[in-house]
py3Dmol code that shows the C-alpha trace and the ligand (Angstrom):
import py3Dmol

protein = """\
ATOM      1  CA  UNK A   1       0.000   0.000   0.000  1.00  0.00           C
ATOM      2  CA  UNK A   2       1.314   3.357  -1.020  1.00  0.00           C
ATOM      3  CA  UNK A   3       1.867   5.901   1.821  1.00  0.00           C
ATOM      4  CA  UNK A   4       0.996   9.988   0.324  1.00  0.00           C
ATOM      5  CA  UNK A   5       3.600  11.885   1.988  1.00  0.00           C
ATOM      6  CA  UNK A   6       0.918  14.698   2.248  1.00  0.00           C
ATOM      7  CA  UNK A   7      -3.015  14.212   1.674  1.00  0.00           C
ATOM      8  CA  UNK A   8      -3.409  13.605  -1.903  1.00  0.00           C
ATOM      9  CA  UNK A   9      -6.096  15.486  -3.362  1.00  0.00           C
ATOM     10  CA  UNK A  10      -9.919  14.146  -3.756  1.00  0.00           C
ATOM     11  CA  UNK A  11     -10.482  13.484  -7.320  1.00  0.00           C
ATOM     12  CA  UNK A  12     -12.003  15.972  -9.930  1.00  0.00           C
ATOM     13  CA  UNK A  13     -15.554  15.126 -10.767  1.00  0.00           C
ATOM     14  CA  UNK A  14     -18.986  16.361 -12.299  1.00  0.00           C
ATOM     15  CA  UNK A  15     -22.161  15.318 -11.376  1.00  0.00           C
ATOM     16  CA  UNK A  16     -24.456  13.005 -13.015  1.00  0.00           C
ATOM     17  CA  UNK A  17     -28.288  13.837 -14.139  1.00  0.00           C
ATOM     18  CA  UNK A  18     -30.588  11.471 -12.179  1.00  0.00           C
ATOM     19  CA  UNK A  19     -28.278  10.291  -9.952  1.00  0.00           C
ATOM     20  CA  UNK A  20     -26.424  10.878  -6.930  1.00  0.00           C
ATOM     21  CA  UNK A  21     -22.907   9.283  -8.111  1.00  0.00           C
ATOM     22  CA  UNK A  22     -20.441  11.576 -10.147  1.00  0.00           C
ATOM     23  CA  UNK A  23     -18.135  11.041 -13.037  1.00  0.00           C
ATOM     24  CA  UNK A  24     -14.380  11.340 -11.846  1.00  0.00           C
ATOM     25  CA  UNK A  25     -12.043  13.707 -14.236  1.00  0.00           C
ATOM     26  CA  UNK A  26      -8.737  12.615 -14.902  1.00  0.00           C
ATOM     27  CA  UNK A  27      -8.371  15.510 -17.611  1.00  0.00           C
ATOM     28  CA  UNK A  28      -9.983  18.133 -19.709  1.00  0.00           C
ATOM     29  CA  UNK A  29      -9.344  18.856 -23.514  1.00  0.00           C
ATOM     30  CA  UNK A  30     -10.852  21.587 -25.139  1.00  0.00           C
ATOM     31  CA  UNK A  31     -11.437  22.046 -29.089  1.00  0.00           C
ATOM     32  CA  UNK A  32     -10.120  25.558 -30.230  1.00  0.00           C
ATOM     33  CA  UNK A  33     -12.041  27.298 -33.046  1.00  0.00           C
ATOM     34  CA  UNK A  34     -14.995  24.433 -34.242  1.00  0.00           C
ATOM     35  CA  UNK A  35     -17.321  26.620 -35.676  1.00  0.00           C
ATOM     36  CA  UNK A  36     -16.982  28.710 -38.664  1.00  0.00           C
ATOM     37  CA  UNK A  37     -18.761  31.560 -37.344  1.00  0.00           C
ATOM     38  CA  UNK A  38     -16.394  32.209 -33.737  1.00  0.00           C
ATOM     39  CA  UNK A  39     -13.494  31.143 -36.061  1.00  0.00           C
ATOM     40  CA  UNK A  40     -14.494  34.530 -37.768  1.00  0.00           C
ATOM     41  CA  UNK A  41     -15.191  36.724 -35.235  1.00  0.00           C
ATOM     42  CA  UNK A  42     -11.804  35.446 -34.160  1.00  0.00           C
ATOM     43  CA  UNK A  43     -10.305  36.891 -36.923  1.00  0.00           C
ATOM     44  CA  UNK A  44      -9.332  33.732 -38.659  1.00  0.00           C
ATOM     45  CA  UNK A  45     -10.229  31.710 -41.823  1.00  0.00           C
ATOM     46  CA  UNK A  46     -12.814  28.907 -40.474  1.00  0.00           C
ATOM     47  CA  UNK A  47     -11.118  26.443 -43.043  1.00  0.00           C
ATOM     48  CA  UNK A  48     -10.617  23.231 -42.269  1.00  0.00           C
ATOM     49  CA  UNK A  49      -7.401  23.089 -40.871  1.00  0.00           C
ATOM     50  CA  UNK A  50      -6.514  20.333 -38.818  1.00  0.00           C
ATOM     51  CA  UNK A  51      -8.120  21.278 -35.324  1.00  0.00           C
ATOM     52  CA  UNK A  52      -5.911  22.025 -32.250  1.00  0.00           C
ATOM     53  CA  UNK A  53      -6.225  21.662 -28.700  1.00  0.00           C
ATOM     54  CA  UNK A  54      -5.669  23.033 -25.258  1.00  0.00           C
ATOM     55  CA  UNK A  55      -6.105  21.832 -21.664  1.00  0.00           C
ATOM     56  CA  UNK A  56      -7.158  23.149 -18.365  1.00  0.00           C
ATOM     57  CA  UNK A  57      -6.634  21.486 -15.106  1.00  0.00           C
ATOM     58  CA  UNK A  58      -8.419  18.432 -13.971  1.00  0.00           C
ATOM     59  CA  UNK A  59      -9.719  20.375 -10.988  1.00  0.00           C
ATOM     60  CA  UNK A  60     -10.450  23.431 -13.488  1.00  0.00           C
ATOM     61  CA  UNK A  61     -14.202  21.750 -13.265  1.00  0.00           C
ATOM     62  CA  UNK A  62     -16.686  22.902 -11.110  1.00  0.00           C
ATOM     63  CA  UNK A  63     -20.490  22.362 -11.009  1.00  0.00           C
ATOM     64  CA  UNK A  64     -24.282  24.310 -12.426  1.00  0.00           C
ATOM     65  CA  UNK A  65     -24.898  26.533  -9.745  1.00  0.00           C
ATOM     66  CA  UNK A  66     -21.520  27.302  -8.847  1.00  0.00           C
ATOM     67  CA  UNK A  67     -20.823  31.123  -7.746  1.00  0.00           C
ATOM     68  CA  UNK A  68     -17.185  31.786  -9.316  1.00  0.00           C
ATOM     69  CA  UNK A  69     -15.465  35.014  -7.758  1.00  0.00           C
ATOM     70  CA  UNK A  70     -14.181  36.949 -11.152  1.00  0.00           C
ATOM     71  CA  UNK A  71     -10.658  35.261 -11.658  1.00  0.00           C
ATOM     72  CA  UNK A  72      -7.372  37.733 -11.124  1.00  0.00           C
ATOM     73  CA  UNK A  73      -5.048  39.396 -13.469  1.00  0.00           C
ATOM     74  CA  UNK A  74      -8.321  39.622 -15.998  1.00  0.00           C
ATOM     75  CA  UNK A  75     -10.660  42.905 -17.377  1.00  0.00           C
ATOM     76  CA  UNK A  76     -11.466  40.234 -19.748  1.00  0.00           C
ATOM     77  CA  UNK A  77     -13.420  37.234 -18.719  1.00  0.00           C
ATOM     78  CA  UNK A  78     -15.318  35.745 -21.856  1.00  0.00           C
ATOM     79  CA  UNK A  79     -17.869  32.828 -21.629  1.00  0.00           C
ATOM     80  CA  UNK A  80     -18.429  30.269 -24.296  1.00  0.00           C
ATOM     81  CA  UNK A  81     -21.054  27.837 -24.466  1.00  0.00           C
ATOM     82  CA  UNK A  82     -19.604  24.188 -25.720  1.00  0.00           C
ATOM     83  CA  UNK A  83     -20.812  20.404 -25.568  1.00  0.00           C
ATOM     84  CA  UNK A  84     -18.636  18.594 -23.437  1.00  0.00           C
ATOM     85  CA  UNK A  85     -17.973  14.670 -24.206  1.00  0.00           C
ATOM     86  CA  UNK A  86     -17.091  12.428 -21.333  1.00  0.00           C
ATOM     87  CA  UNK A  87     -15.165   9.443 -22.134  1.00  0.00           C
ATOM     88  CA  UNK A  88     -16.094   6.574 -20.755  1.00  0.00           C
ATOM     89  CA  UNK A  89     -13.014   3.910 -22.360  1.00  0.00           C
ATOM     90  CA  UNK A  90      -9.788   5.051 -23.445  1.00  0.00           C
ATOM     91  CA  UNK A  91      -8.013   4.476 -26.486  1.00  0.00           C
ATOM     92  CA  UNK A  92      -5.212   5.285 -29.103  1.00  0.00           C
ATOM     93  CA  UNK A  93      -5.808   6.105 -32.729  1.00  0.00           C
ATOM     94  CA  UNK A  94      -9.191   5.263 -32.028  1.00  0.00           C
ATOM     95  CA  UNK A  95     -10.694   4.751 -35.369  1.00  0.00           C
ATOM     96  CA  UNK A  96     -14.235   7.491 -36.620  1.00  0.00           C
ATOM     97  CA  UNK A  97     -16.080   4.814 -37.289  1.00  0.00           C
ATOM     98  CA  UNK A  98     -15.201   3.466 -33.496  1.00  0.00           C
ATOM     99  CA  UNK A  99     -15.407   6.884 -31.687  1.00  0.00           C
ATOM    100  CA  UNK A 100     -18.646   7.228 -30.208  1.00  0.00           C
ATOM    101  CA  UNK A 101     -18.337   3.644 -28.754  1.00  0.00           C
ATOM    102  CA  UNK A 102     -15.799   5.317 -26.510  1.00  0.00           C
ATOM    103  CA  UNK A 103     -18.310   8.036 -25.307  1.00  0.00           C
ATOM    104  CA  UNK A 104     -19.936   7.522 -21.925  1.00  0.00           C
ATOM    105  CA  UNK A 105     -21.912  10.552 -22.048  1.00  0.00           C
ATOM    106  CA  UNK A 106     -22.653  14.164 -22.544  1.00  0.00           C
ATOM    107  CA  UNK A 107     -22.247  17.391 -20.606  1.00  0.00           C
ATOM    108  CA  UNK A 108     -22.731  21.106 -21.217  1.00  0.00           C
ATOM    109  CA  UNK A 109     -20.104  22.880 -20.140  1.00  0.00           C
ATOM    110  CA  UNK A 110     -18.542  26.594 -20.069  1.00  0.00           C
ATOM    111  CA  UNK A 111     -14.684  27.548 -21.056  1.00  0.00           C
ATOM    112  CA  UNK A 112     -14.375  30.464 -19.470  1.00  0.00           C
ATOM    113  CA  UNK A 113     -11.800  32.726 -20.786  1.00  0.00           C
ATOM    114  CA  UNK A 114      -9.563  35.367 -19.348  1.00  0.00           C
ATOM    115  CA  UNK A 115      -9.277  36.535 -23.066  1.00  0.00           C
ATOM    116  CA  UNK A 116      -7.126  39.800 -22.301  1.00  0.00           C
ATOM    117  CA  UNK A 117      -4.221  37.113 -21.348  1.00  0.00           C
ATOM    118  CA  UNK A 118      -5.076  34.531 -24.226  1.00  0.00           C
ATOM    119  CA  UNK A 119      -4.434  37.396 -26.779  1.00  0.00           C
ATOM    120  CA  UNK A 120      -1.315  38.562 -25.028  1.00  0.00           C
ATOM    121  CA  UNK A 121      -0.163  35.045 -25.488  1.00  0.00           C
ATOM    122  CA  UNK A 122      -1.093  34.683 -28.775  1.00  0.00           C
ATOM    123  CA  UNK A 123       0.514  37.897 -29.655  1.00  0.00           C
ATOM    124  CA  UNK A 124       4.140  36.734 -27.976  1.00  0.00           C
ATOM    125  CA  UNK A 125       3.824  32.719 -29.044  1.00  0.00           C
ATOM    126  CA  UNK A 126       3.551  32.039 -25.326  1.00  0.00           C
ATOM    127  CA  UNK A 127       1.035  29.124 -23.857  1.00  0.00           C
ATOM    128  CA  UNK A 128      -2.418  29.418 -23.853  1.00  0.00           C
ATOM    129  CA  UNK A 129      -2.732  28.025 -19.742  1.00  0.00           C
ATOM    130  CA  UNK A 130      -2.856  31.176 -17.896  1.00  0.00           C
ATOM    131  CA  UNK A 131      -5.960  32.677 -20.425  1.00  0.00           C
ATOM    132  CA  UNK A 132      -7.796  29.454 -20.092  1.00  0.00           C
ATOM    133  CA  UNK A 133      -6.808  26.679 -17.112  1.00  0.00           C
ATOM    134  CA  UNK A 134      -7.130  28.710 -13.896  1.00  0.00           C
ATOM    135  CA  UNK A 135      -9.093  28.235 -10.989  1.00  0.00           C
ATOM    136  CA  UNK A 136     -13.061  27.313 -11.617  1.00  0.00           C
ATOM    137  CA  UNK A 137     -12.471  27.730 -15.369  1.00  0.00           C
ATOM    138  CA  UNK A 138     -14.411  24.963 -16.604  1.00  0.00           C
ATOM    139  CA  UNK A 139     -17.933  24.858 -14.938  1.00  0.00           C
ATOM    140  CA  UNK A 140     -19.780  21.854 -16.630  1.00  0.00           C
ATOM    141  CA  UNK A 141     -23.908  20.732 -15.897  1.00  0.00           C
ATOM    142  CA  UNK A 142     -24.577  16.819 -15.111  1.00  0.00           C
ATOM    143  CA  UNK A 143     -23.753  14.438 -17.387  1.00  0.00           C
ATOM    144  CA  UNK A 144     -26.259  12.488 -19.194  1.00  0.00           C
ATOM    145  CA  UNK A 145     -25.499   8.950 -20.353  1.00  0.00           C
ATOM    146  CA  UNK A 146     -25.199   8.270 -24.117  1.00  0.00           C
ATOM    147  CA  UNK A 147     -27.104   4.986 -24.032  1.00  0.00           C
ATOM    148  CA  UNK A 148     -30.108   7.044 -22.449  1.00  0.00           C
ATOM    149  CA  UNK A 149     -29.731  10.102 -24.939  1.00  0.00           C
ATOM    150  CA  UNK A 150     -27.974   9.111 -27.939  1.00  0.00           C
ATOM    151  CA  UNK A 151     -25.169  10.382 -29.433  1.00  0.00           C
ATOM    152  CA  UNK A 152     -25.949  14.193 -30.612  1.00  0.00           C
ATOM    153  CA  UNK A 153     -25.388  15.181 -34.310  1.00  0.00           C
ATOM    154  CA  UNK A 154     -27.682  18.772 -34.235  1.00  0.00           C
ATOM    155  CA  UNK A 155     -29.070  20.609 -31.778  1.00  0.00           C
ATOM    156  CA  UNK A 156     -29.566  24.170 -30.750  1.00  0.00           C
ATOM    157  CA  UNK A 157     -26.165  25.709 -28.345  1.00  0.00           C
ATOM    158  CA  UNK A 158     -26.978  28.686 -26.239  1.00  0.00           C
ATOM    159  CA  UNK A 159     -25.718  30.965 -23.790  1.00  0.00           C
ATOM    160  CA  UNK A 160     -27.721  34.035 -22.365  1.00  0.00           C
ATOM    161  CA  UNK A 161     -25.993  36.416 -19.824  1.00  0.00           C
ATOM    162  CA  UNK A 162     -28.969  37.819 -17.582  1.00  0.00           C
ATOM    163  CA  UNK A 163     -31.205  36.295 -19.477  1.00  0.00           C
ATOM    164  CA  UNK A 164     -30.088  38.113 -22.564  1.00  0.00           C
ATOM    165  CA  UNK A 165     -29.505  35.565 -25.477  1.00  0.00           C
ATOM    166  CA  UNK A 166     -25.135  36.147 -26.351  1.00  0.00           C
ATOM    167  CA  UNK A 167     -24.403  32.873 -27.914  1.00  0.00           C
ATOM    168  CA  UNK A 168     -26.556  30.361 -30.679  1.00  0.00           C
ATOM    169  CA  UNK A 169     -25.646  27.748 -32.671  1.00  0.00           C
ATOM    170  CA  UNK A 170     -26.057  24.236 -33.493  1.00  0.00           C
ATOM    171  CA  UNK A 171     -23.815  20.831 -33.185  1.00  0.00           C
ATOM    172  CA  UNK A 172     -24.771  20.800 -36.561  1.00  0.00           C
ATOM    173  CA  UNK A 173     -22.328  23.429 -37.719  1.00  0.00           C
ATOM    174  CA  UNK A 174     -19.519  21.890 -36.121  1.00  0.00           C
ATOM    175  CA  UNK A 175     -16.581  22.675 -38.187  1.00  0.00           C
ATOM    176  CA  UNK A 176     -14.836  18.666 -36.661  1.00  0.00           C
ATOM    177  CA  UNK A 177     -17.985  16.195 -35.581  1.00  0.00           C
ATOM    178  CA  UNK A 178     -17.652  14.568 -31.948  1.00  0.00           C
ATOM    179  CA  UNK A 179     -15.897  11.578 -33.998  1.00  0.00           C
ATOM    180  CA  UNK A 180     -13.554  13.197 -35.748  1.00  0.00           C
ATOM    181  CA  UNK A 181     -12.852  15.250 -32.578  1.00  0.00           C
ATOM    182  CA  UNK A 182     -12.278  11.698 -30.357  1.00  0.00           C
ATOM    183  CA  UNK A 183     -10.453  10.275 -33.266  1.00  0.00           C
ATOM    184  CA  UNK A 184      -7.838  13.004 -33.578  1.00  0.00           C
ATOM    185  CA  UNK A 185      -7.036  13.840 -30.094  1.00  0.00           C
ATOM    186  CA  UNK A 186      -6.366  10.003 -29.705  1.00  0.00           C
ATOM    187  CA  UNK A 187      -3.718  10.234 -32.750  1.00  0.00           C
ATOM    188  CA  UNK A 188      -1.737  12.695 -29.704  1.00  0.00           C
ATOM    189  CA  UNK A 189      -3.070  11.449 -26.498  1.00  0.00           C
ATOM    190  CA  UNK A 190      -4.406   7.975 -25.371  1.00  0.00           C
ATOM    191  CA  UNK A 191      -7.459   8.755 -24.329  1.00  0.00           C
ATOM    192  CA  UNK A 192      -8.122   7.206 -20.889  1.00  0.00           C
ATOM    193  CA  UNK A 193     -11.529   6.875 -19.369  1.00  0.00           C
ATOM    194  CA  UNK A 194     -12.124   9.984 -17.113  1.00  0.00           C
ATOM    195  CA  UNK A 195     -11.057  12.516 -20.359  1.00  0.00           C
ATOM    196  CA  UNK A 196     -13.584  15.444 -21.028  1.00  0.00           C
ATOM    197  CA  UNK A 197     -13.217  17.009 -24.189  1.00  0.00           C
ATOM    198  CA  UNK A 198     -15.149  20.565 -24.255  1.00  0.00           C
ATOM    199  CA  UNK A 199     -15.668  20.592 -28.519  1.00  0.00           C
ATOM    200  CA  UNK A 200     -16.027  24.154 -28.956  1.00  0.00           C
ATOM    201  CA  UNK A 201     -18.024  27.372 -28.882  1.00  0.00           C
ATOM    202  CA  UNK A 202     -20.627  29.279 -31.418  1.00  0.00           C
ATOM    203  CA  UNK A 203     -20.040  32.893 -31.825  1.00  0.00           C
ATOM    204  CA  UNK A 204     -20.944  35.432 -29.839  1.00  0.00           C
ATOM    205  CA  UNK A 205     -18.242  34.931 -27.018  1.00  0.00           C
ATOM    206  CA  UNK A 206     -18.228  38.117 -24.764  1.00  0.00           C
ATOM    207  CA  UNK A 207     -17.122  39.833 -21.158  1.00  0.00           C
ATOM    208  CA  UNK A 208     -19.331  39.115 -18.108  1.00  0.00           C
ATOM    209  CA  UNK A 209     -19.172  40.973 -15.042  1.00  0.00           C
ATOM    210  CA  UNK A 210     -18.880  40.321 -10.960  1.00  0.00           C
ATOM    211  CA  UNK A 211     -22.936  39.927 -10.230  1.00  0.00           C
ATOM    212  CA  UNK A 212     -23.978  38.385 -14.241  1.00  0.00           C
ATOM    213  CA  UNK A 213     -26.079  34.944 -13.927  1.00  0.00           C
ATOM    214  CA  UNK A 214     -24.923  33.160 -17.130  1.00  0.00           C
ATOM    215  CA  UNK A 215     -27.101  30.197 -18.569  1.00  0.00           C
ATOM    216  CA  UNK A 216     -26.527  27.980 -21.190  1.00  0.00           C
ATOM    217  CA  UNK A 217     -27.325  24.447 -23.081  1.00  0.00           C
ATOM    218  CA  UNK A 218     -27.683  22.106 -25.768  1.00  0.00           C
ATOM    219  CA  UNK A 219     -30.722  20.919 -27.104  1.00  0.00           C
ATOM    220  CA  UNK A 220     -31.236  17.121 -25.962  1.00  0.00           C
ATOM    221  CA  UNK A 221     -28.288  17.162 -23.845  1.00  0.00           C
ATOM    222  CA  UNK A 222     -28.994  19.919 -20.649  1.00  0.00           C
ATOM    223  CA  UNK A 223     -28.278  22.856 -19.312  1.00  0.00           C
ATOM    224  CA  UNK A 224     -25.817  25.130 -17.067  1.00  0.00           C
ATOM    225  CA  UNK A 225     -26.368  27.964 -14.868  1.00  0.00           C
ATOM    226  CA  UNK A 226     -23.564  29.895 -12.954  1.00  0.00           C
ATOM    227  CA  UNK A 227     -23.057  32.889 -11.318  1.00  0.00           C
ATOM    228  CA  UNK A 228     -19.913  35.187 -11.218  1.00  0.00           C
ATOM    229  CA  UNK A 229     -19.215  36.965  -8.376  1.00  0.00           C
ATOM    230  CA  UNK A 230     -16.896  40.228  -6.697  1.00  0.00           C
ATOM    231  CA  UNK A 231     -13.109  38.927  -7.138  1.00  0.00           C
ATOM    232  CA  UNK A 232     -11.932  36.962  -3.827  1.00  0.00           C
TER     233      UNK A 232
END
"""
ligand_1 = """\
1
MN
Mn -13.559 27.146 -26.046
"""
view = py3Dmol.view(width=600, height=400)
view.addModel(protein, "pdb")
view.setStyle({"model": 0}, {"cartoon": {"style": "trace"}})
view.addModel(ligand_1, "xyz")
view.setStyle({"model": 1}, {"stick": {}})
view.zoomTo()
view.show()
């Protein structure tokens, strides 16, 4: 038996709809531009280049109904509204055709942004991590099981701030499908069961402010609800 020299820490996790158990996170991919519209607004060519990926910390993930204090070193702090896939078995070079088997089920899921420092980055070539993994950066709503809700192809994304509709969309207009999203991560990673994998965000990405409710969710998956509070 292996002796922790100090506590080790409890594991990530996100709840799951209809149930008290939860889904334990070992770590969280995220999609960067999947659809053609935020690629624009972006101020980049939505063509089909190969997609690319970031991360954010395992413990990055935090529940609906969560009240996050507005994160430091920001004026910035964007919200976008993405369908999270949780993997359920691992894998490497997992095949399209063999993706979805590897999906255990679905989420809804917000990568907030401290966008001020993810354009700073961009601008000097430095890494993405301190604009997107800090603390509480990737709320995500319970996670419904794929054999129970399918495997979504279309459906309506949104995000209101205050009840005020910012983001729409639809899985449809997904620049890289959930497959093709699991297949190519697994070419760099072996996917291990645990992985989330947030696949993107419709346009319409903006600030929020200490005190803004922000709801979201995908049609025939769920929904989200958070709250942003005065900086800690
Ligand atoms: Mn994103």
């Amino acid at each position: 038996m292996v002796t922790f020299v100090i506590a080790p820490p409890e594991p990530a996790s996100v709840a799951i709809s209809g149930s008290p158990d939860r889904f334990p996170v070992r770590r969280i991919f995220c999609v960067g531009r999947n659809y053609a519209a935020h690629a624009r607004e972006m101020g980049k060519d939505p063509d089909r280049e190969p997609p690319f990926f970031f991360g954010k910390p395992a413990d990055s993930v935090v529940d609906s109904g969560t009240t996050i204090p507005y994160p430091p070193l920001t004026n910035d702090l964007h919200h976008e509204i993405e369908l999270v896939v949780a993997i359920g078995r691992g894998g490497s070079n997992i095949a399209i055709k063999d993706a979805l088997d590897h999906v255990w089920g679905y989420g809804v899921g917000i990568d907030l942004t401290r966008r001020d420092l993810q354009e700073a980055a961009k601008k000097l070539g430095r890494p993405w991590d301190w604009g997107k993994g800090f603390d509480q950066s990737a709320p995500c709503g319970p996670l419904v099981r794929a054999p129970e809700v399918g495997h979504p192809a279309k459906g309506r994304v949104w995000l209101a701030v205050n009840g005020e509709t910012r983001q729409q969309g639809d899985l449809a207009d997904l620049i890289w499908s959930i497959p093709e999203v699991i297949a190519i991560c697994s070419e760099a990673m072996e996917l291990k069961a645990g992985d989330l994998i947030y696949t993107g965000t419709p346009a319409g990405v903006g600030a929020v402010e200490p005190g803004d409710r922000i709801s979201g969710g995908v049609e025939g998956v769920g929904e989200i609800a958070i709250t942003i509070a005065a900086a800690r």
